[in-house]
C-alpha positions in Angstrom: 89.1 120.3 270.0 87.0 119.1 266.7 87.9 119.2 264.0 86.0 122.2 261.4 85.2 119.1 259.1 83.6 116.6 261.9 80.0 116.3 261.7 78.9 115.5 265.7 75.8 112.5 265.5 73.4 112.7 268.2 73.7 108.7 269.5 69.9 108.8 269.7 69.6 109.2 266.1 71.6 106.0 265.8 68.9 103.4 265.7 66.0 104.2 263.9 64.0 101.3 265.1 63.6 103.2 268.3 60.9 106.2 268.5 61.5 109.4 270.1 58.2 111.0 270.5 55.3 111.8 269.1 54.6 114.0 266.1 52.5 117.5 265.5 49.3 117.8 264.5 47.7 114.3 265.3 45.8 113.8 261.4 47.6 111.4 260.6 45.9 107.8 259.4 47.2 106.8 263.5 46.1 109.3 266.0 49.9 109.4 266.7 52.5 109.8 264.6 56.2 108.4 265.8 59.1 110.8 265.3 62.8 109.3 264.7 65.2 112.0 264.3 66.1 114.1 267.2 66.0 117.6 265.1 62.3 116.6 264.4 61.0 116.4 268.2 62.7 119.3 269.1 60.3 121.3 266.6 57.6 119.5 267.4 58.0 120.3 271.3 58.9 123.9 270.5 55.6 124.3 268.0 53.6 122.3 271.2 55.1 125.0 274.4 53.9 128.1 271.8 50.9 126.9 271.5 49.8 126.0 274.8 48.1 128.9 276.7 49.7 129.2 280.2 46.9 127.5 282.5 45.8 125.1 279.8 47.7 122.3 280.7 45.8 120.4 283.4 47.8 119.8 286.6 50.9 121.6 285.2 49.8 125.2 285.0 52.8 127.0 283.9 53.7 125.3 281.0 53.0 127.2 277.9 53.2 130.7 276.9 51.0 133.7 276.8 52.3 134.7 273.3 48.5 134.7 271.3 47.6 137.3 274.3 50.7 139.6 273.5 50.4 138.9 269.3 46.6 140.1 269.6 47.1 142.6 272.1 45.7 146.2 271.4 48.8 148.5 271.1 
């Protein structure tokens, strides 16, 4: 059982040397951007599955979400 002071370290986050993925929005100086921490690619993959429009990933079709069709959507 943990302790309620322990603080539990992803092992990835570790070496900082090693990349996890890539950043959002590519405008950087670099078309891509190198992300370290694991916190940080989460949100970057979270921000990249909302705004992908199912059927707009080429040969993976049902990745993404429909949520711009349901925000715009006439009530």
């Amino acid at each position: 059982m943990p302790l309620a002071n322990t603080v539990q370290i992803n092992p990835i986050n570790l070496n900082k040397n090693i990349s996890i993925g890539i950043g959002l929005p590519f405008n950087s100086p670099s078309a891509f951007r190198n992300t370290y921490d694991f916190k940080e690619q989460i949100k970057y993959n979270l921000i990249n599955l909302l705004l992908t429009n199912k059927g707009e990933r080429v040969f993976n079709y049902n990745f993404g979400t429909d949520i711009r069709k349901q925000i715009f959507n006439q009530i």
